[in-house]
C-alpha positions in Angstrom: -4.6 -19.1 6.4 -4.8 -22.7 7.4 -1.9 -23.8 5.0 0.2 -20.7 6.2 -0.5 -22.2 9.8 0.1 -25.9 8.7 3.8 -25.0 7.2 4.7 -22.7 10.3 3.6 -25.6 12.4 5.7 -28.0 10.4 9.3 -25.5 10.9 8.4 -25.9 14.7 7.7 -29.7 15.0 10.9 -30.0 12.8 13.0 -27.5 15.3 11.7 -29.5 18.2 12.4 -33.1 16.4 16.0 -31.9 15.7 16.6 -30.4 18.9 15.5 -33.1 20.8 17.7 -35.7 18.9 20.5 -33.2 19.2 20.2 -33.4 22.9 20.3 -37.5 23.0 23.4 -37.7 20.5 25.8 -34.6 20.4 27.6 -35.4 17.4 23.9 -35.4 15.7 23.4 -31.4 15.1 26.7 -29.3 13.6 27.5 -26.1 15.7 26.5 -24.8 12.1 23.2 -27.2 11.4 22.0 -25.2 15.8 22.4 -22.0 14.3 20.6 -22.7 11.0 17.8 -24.3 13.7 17.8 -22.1 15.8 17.4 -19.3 13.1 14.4 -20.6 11.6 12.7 -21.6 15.0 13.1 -17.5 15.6 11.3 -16.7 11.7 9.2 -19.6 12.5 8.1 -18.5 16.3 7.3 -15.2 15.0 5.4 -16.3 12.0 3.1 -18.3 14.2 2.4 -15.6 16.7 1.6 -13.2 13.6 -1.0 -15.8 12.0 -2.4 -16.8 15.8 -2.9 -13.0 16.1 -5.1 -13.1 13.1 -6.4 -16.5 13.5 -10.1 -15.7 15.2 -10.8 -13.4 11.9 -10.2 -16.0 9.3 -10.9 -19.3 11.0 -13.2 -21.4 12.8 -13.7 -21.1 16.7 -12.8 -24.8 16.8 -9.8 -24.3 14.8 -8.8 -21.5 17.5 -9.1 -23.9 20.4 -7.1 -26.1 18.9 -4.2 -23.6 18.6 -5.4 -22.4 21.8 -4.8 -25.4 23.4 -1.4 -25.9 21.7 -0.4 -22.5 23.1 -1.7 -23.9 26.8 0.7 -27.0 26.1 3.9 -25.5 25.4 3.6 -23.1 28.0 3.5 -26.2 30.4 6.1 -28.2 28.8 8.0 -24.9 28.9 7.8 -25.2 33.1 10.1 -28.2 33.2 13.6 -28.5 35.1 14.4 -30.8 32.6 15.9 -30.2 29.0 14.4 -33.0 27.8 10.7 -32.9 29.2 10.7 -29.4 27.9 11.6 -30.7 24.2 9.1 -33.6 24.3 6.3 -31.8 25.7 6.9 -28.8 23.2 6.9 -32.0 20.3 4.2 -33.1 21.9 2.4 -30.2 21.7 2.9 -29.3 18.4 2.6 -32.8 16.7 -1.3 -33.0 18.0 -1.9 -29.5 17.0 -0.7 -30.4 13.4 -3.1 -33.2 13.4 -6.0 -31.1 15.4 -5.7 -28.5 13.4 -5.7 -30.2 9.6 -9.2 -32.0 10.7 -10.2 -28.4 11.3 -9.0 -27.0 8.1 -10.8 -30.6 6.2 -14.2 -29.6 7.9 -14.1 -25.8 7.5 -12.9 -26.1 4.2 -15.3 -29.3 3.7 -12.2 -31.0 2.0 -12.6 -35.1 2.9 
């Protein structure tokens, strides 16, 4: 479950990443390189709401808050006029997640 979560997390920080450099530098991101992003954030957005759905049965409740808390995060950045608030927020959000949730996974797991 955790490594499931930790990849799905990784598609989404890499959307956001990509998006937000697209927005700075339009030449950066192909009309063809937004679809293939924008395709994968769609498999990957669903992928995460599937595993969050199972999340309290296979993991920790301190591994839940954290993705609880990511969830809470987005959903602010998400409130923003501003295109590029949004994207940083979102990378934000999901960059500290990743690192929350793989110290969760190391002391549930007891991996050091």
């Amino acid at each position: 479950m955790y490594s499931s979560l930790l990849e799905t997390l990784h598609h989404l920080k890499n959307y956001a990443a990509e998006h937000y450099e697209g927005q700075i530098n339009s030449d950066y991101i192909t009309d063809e390189k937004r679809e293939e992003l924008t395709k994968d954030w769609k498999k990957f957005s669903r992928e995460f709401a599937k595993l969050l759905d199972l999340a309290s049965f296979h993991l920790s409740s301190e591994a839940v808050a954290v993705l609880d808390e990511y969830e809470k995060k987005k959903a602010e950045a998400r409130k923003s006029d501003d295109i590029f608030d949004w994207i940083d927020g979102d990378l934000a959000a999901v960059s500290e997640c990743l690192e929350e949730l793989k110290k969760a996974a190391k002391r549930d797991l007891k991996v050091k």
